[in-house]
N, C-alpha and C positions, 0 to 999 in steps of 0.2 A: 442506403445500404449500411447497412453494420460492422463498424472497424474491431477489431480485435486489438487490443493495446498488452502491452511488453510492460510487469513491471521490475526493475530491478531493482533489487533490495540488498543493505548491507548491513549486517548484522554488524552493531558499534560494540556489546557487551557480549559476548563468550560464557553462556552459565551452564551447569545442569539443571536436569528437569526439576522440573517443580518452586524453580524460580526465577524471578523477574526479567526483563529484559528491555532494552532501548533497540526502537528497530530504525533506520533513517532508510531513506530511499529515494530514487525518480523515477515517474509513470512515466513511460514514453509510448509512441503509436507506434505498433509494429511493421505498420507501412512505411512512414516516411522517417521514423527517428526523432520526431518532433516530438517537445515535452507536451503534457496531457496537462492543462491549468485544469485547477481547481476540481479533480477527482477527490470525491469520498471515500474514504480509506476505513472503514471499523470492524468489528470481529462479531462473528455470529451473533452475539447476546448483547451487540448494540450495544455494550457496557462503557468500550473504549473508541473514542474517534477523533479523525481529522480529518483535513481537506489540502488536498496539493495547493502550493504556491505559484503563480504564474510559470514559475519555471519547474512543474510539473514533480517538485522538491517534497519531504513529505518525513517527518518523525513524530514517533512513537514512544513516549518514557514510562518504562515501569511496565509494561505486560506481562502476563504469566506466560511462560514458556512452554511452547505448545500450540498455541492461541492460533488460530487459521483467521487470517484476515480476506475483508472482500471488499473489491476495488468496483468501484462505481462511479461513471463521468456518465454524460448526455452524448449520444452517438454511438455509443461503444457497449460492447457485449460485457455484461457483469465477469470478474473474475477470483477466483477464491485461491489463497497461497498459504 
């Protein structure tokens, strides 16, 4: 069956549009709270990416502002922010 995962994210840099941005964050499983190891994290154009750390940990330096990221682990339903 298919988990739905929670990611929360916090914004480290405060900019306006049209420029850059550091995004840090933790995927967690919406069921139990448990961190999501090693989810792929990148933005539509596959341009910018990472992978969660065991402890489901996760940043981003320097994106454009605006950037809609998608969250992607094994088990879990893809998700876009």
């Amino acid at each position: 069956m298919w988990k739905m995962f929670f990611i929360f994210v916090l914004f480290i840099s405060f900019s306006s549009y049209g420029q850059n941005i550091n995004v840090v964050g933790k995927v967690i499983d919406n069921e139990d709270g448990h961190a999501v190891s090693f989810c792929n994290i990148y933005d539509l154009n596959q341009q910018f990416g990472v992978q969660s750390n065991d402890k489901g940990e996760f940043e981003l330096s320097s994106i454009p502002s605006g950037t809609f990221l998608i969250f992607q682990a094994i088990g879990y339903i893809n998700d876009t922010v």
